[in-house]
KOLBA-726265 format. One record per atom (N, C-alpha, C): residue number from 1; x, y, z; residue in three letters; atom name. Coordinates in Angstrom, 3 decimals, always signed. Atoms other than C-alpha are relative to their C-alpha. Layout:
% KOLBA-726265
{drense NUM, {X, Y, Z}, 'ALA', 'CA'};
...
% end
This chain:
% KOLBA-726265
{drense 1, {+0.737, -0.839, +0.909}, 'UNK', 'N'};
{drense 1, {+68.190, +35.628, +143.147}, 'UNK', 'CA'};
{drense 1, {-1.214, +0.625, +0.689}, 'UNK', 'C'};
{drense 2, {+0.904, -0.609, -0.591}, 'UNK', 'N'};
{drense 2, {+65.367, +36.185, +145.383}, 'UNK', 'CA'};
{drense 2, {-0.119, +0.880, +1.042}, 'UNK', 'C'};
{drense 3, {-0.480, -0.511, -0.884}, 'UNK', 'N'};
{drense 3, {+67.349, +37.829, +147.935}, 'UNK', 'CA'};
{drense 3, {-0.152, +1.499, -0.695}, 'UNK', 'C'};
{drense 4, {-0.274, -1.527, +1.509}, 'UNK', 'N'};
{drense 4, {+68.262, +40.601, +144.571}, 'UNK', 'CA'};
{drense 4, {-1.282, +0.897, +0.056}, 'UNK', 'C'};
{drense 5, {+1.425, -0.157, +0.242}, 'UNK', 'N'};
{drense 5, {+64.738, +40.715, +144.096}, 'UNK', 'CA'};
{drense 5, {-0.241, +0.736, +1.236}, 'UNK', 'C'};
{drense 6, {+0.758, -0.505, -1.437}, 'UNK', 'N'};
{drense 6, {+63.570, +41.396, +147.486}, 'UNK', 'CA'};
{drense 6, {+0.629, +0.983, +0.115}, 'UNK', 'C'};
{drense 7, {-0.643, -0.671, -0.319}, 'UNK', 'N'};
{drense 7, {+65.911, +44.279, +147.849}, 'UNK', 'CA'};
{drense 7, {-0.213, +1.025, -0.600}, 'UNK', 'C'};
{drense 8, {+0.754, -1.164, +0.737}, 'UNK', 'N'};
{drense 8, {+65.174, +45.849, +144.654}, 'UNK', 'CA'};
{drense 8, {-1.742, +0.365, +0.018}, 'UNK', 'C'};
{drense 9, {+1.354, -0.087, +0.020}, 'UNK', 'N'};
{drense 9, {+61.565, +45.759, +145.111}, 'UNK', 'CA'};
{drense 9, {+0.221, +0.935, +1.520}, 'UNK', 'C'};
{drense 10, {+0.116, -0.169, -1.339}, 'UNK', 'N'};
{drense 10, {+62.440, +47.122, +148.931}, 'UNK', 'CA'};
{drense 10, {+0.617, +1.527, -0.592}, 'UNK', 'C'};
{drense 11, {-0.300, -1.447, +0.312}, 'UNK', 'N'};
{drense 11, {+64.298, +50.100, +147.240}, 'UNK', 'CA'};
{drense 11, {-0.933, +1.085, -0.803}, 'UNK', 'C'};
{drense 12, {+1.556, -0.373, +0.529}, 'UNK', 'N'};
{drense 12, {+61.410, +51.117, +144.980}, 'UNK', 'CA'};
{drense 12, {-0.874, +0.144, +0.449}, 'UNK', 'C'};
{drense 13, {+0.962, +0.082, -1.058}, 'UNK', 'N'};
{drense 13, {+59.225, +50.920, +147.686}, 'UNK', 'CA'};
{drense 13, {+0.189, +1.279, +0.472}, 'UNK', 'C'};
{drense 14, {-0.879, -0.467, -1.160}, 'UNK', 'N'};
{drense 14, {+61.445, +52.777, +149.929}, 'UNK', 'CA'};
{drense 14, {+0.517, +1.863, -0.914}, 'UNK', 'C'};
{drense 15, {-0.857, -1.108, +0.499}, 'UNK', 'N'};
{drense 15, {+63.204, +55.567, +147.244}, 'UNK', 'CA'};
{drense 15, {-0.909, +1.249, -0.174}, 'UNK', 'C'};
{drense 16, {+0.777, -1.615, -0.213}, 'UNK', 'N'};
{drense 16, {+59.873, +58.116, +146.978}, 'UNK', 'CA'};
{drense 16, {+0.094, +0.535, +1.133}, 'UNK', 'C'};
{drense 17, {+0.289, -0.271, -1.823}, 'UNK', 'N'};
{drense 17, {+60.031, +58.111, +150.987}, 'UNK', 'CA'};
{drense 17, {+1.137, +0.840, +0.043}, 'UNK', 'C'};
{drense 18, {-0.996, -0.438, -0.374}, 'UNK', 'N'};
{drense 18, {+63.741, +59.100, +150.876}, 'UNK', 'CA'};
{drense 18, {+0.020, +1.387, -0.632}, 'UNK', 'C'};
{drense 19, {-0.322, -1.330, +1.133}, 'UNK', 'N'};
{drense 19, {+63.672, +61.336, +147.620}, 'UNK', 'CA'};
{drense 19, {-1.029, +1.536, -0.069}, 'UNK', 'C'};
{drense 20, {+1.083, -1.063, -0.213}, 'UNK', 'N'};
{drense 20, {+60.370, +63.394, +149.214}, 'UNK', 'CA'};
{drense 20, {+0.662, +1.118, +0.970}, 'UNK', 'C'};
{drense 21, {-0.205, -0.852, -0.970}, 'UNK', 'N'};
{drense 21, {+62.670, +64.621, +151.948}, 'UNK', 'CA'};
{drense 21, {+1.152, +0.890, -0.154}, 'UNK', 'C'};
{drense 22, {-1.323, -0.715, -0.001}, 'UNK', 'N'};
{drense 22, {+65.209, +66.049, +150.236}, 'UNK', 'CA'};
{drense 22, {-0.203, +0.573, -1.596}, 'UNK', 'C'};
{drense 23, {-0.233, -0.195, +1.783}, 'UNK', 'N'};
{drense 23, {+66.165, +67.954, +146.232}, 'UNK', 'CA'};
{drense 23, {+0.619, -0.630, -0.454}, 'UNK', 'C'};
{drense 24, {-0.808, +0.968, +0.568}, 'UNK', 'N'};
{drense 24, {+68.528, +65.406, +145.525}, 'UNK', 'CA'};
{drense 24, {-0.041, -1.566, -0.350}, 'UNK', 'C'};
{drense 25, {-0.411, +1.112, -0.136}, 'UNK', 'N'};
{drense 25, {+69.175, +61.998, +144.795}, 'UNK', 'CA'};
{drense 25, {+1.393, -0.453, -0.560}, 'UNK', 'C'};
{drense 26, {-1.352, +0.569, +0.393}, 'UNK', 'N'};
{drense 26, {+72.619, +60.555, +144.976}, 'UNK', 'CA'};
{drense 26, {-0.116, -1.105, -0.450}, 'UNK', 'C'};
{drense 27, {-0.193, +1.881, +0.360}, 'UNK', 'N'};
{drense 27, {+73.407, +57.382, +142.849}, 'UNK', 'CA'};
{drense 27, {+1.228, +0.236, -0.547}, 'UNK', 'C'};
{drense 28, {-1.926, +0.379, -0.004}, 'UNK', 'N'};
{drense 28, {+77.019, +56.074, +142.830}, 'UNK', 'CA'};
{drense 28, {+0.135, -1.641, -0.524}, 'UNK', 'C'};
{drense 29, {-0.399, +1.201, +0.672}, 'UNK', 'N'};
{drense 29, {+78.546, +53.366, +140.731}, 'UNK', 'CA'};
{drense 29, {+1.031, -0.456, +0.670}, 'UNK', 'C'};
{drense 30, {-1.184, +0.492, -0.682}, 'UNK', 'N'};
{drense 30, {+81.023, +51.171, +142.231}, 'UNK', 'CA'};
{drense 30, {+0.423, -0.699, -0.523}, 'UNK', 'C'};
{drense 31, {-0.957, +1.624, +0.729}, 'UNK', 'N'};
{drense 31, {+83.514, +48.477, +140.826}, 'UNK', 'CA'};
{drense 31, {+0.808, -0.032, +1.263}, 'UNK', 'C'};
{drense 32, {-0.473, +0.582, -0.762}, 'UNK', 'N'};
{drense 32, {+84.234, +46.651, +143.927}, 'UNK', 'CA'};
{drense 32, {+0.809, -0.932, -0.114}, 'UNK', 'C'};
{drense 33, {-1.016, +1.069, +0.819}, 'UNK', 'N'};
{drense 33, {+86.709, +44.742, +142.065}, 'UNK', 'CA'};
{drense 33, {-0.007, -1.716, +0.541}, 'UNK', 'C'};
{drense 34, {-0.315, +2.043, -0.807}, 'UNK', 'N'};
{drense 34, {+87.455, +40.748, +142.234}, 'UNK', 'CA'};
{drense 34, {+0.857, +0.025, +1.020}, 'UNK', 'C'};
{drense 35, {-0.393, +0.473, -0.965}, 'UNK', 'N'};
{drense 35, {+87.251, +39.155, +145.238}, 'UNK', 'CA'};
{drense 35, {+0.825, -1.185, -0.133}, 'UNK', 'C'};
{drense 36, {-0.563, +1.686, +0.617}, 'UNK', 'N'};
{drense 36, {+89.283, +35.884, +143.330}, 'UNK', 'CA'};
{drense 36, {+1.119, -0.248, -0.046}, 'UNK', 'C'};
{drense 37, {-0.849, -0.213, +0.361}, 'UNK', 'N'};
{drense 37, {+92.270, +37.332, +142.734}, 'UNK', 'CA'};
{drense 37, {+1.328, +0.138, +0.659}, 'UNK', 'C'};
{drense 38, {-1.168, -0.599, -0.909}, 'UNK', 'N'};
{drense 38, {+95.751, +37.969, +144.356}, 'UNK', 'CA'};
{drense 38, {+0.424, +0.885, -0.629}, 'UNK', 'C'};
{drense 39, {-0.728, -1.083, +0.624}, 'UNK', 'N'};
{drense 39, {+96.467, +41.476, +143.476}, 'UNK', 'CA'};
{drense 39, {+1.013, +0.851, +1.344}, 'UNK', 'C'};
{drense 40, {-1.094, -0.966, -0.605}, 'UNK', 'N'};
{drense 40, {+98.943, +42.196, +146.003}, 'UNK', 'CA'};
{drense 40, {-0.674, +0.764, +1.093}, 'UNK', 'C'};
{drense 41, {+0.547, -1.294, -1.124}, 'UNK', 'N'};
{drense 41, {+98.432, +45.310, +148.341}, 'UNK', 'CA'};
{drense 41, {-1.647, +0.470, -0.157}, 'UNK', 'C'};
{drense 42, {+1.001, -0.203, +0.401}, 'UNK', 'N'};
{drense 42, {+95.333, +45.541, +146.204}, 'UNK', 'CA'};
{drense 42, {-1.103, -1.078, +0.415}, 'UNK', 'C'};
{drense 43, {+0.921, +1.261, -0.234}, 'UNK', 'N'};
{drense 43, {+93.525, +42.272, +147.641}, 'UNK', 'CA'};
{drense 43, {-1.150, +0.513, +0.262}, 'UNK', 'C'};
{drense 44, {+1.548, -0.302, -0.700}, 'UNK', 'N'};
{drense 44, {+90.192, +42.125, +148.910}, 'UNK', 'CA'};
{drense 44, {-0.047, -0.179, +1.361}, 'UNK', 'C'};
{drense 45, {-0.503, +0.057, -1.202}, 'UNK', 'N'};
{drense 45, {+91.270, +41.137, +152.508}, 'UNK', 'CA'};
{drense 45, {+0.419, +1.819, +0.495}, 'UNK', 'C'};
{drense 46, {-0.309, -0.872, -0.501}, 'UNK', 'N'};
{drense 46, {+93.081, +44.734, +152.576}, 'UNK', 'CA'};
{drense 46, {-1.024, +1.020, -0.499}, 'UNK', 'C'};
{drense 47, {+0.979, -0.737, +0.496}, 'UNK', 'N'};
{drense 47, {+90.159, +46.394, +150.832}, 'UNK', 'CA'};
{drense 47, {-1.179, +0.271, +0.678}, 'UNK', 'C'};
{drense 48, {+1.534, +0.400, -0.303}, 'UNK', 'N'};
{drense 48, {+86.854, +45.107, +152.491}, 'UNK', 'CA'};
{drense 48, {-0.078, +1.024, +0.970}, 'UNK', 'C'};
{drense 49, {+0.857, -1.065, -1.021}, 'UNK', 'N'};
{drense 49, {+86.926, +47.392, +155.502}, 'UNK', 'CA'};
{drense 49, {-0.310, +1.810, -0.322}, 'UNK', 'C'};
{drense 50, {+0.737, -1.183, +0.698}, 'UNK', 'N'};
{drense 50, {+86.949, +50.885, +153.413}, 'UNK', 'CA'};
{drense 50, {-1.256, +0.106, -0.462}, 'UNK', 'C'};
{drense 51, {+1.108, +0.150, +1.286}, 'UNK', 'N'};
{drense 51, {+84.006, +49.782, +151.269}, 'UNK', 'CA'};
{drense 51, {-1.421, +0.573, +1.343}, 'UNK', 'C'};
{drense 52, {+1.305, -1.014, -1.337}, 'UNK', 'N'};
{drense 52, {+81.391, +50.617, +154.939}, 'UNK', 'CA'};
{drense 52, {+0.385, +1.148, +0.023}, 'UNK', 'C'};
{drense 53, {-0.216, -0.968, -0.371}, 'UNK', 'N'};
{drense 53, {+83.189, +53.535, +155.699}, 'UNK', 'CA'};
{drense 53, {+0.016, +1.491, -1.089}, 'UNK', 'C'};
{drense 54, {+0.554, -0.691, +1.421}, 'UNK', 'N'};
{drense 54, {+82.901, +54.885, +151.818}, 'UNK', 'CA'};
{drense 54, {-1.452, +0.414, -0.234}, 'UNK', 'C'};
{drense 55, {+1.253, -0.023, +0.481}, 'UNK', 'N'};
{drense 55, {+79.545, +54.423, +151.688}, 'UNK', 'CA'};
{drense 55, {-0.890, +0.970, +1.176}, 'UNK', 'C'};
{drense 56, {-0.137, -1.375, -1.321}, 'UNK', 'N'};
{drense 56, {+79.239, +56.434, +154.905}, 'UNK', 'CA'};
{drense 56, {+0.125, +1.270, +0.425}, 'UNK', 'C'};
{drense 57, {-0.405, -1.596, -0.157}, 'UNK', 'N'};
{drense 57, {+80.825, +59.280, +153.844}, 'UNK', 'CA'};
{drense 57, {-0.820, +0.425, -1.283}, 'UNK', 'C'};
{drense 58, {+0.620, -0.643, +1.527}, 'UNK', 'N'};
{drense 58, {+79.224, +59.192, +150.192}, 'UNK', 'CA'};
{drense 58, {-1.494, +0.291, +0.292}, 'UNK', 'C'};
{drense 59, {+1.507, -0.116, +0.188}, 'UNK', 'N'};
{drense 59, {+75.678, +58.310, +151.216}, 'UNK', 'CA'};
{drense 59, {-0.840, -0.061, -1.031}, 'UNK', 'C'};
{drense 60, {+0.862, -0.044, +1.069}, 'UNK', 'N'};
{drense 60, {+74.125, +57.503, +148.457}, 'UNK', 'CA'};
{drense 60, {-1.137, -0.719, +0.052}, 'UNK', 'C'};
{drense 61, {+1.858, +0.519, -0.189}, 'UNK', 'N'};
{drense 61, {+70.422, +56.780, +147.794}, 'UNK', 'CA'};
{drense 61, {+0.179, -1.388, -0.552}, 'UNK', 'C'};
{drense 62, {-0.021, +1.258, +1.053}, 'UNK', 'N'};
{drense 62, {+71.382, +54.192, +145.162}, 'UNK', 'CA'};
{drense 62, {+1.329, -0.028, -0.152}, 'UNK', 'C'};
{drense 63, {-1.341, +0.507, -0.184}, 'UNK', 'N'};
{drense 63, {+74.317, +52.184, +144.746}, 'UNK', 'CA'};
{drense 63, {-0.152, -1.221, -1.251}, 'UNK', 'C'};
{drense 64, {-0.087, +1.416, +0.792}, 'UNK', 'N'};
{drense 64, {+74.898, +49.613, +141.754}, 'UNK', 'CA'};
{drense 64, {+1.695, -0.079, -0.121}, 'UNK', 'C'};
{drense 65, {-1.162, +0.838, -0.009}, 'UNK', 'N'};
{drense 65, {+77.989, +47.661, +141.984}, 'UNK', 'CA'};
{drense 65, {+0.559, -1.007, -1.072}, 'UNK', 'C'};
{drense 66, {-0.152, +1.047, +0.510}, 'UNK', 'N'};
{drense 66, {+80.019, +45.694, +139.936}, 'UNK', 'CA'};
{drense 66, {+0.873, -1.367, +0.333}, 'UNK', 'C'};
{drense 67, {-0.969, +0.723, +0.044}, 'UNK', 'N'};
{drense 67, {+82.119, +42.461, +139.725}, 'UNK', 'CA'};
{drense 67, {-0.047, -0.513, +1.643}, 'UNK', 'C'};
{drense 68, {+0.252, +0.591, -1.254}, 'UNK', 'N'};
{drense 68, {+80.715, +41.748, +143.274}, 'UNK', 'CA'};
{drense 68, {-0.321, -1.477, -0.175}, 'UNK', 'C'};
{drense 69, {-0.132, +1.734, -0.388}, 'UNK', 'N'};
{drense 69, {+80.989, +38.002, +144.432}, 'UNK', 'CA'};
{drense 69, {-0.829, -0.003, +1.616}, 'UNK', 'C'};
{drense 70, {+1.031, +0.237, -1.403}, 'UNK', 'N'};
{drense 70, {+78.303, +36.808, +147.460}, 'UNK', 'CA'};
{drense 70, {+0.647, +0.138, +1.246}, 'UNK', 'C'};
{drense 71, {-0.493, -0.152, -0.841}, 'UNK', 'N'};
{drense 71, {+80.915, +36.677, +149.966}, 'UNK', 'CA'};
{drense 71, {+0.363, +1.894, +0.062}, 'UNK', 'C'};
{drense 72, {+0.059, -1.758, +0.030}, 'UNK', 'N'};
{drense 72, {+81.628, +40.608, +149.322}, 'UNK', 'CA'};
{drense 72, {-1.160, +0.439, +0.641}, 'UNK', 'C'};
% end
């Protein structure tokens, strides 16, 4: 929980710095679906390495996620 904390307090800090240098701000929702599950072709094993390379191409300022598990 204090990890959460520290992060959001680090983005609030951090988001006038980003949002001064530009007209935009991107914020993107994600449902990173369960990591618990065996869905087949759909696992989280065959999933996990898109999820950097998404966020890469989207760029977004802000990011809230759902259904994320600590190992994710």
């Amino acid at each position: 929980m204090k990890k959460l904390l520290s992060i959001v307090l680090a983005a609030l800090v951090l988001l006038p710095v980003s949002c001064c240098k530009k007209d935009t701000l991107r914020v993107m929702s994600f449902n990173i679906r369960l990591g618990v599950v065996d869905d087949g072709e759909n696992s989280w094993d065959n999933r996990k390495s898109a999820i950097p390379a998404m966020l890469d191409t989207v760029r977004p300022d802000i990011v809230g996620m759902q259904e994320v598990y600590p190992f994710q």
